[in-house]
N, C-alpha and C positions, 0 to 999 in steps of 0.2 A: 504493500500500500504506500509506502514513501516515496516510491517511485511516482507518484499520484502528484505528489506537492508541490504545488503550485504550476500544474498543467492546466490549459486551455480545456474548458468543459461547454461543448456547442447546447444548448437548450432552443428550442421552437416553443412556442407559446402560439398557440395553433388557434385557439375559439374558446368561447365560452358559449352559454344557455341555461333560460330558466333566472336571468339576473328580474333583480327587483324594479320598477320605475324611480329612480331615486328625487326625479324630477316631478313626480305627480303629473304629470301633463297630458295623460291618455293617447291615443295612437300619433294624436298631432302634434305630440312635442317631444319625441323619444331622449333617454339620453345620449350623452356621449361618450361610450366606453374606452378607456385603455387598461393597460395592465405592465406593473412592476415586478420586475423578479430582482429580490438581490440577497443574499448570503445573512443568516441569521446570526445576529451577534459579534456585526463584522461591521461596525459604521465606519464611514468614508469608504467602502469596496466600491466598485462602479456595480451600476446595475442598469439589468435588462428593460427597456421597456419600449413599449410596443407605440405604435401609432395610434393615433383615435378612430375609432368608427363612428359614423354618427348614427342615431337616429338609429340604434337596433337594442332590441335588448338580448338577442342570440348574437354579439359581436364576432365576425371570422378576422382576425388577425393572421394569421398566416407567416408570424413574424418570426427571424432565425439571426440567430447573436448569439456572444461567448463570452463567458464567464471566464476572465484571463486571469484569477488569484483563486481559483479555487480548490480548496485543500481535502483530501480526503477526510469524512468526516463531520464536511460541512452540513447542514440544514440550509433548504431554499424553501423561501417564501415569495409566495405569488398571491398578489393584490388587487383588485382588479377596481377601479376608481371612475366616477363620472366627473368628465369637468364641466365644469358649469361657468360662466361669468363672473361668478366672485368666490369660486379655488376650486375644491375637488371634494366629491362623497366617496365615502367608501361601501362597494357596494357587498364586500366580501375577500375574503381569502383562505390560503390553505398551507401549511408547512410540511413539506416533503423532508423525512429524515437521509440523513445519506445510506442507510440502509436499505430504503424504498427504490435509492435509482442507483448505488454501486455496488457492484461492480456489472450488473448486468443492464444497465439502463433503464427508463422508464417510458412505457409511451401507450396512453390512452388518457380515460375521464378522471377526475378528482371532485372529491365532492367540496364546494365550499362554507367555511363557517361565514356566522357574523353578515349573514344573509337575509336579517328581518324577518327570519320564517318561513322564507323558501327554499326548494329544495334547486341549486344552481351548482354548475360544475362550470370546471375549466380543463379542456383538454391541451396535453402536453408533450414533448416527446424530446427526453433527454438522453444524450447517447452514451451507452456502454463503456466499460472502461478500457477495454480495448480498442473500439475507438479511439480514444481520449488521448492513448500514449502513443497510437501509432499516424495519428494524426501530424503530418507534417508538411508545415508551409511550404508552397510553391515558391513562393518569393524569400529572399534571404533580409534578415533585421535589414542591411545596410541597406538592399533595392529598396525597403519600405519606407524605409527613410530618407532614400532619397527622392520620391515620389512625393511627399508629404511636401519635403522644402518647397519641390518645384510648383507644385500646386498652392501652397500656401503662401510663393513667392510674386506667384500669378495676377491674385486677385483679394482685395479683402470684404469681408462682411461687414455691413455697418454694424456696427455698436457689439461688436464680436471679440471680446481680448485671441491675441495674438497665440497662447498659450489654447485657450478654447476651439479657434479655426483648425489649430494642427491636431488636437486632442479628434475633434468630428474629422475631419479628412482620413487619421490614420483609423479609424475607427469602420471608414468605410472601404479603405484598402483592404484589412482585415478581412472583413464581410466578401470583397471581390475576389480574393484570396481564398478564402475556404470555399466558395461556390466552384474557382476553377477546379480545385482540389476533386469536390465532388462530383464535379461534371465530368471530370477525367476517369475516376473511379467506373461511369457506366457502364465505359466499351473499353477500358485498359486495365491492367494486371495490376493487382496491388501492389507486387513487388518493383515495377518498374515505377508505380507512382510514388514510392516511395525512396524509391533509390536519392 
């Protein structure tokens, strides 16, 4: 399991159903769903989270990001929030033990607490640990890094610190990164993808 410490651990945060209307608004005013994942008992970790849906209360996210400090062991919590105009409700969550999803991964429904009395899930699908170890960037730190300057030398964001532009740019290398990774896995040999 030390082998585990501090490897990249890819999570999907796939959908939920069955959430509450936290907005009261009836069919005409749905809320607005997203959902957080991040490492329990672990403040300042980054964490996963998803983009908003509007207007559903079965939100399909579809969303795929990594957990780059996580240590065998951990607990991951998934939270699933409406934002509204003046912050966010909580419409629910759920604390997966790292027993639940290591070493063999996790992937299907979860029931959520802290629901108002409904019965809501969120489906999930966190990968194996073999996966996890044998998981290996197509791009090398230094390419990623030098992708980030050029891009981040390019263009700036209004009202974006300097430190934040690079932080979202490397963050979506990563993501383009692990997609090529996977998309190569289809049709070629693991061991040449991974060589």
């Amino acid at each position: 399991d030390s082998q585990c410490a501090g490897k990249v651990l890819p999570v999907e945060i796939l959908s939920a159903r069955g959430l509450r209307d936290t907005d009261f608004g009836g069919s005409a005013n749905l809320p607005d769903f997203f959902c957080v994942c991040e490492i329990v008992d672990r403040p300042g970790s980054i964490v996963i989270r998803t983009p908003i849906v509007r207007h559903s209360l079965n939100p399909k996210w579809n969303h795929s990001d990594e957990l780059h400090d996580y240590v065998v062991g951990d607990s991951l919590m998934f939270t699933v929030y409406d934002k509204d105009s003046v912050g966010q409700d909580m419409a629910g969550k759920v604390i997966l033990t790292s027993d639940q999803f290591h070493p063999d991964g996790f992937e299907g429904e979860v029931q959520l607490t802290e629901t108002g009395g409904l019965e809501a899930y969120v489906t999930l699908d966190i990968a194996p640990a073999e996966e996890m170890r044998a998981r290996k960037a197509l791009l090398s730190p230094d390419q990623v890094e030098d992708i980030v300057s050029s891009v981040n030398n390019s263009f700036d964001v209004f009202g974006m610190t300097e430190g934040m532009e690079a932080y979202m740019i490397r963050k979506a290398v990563h993501t383009v990164n692990r997609r090529l990774r996977k998309a190569l896995l289809t049709f070629a040999d693991r061991g040449w993808v991974n060589c």
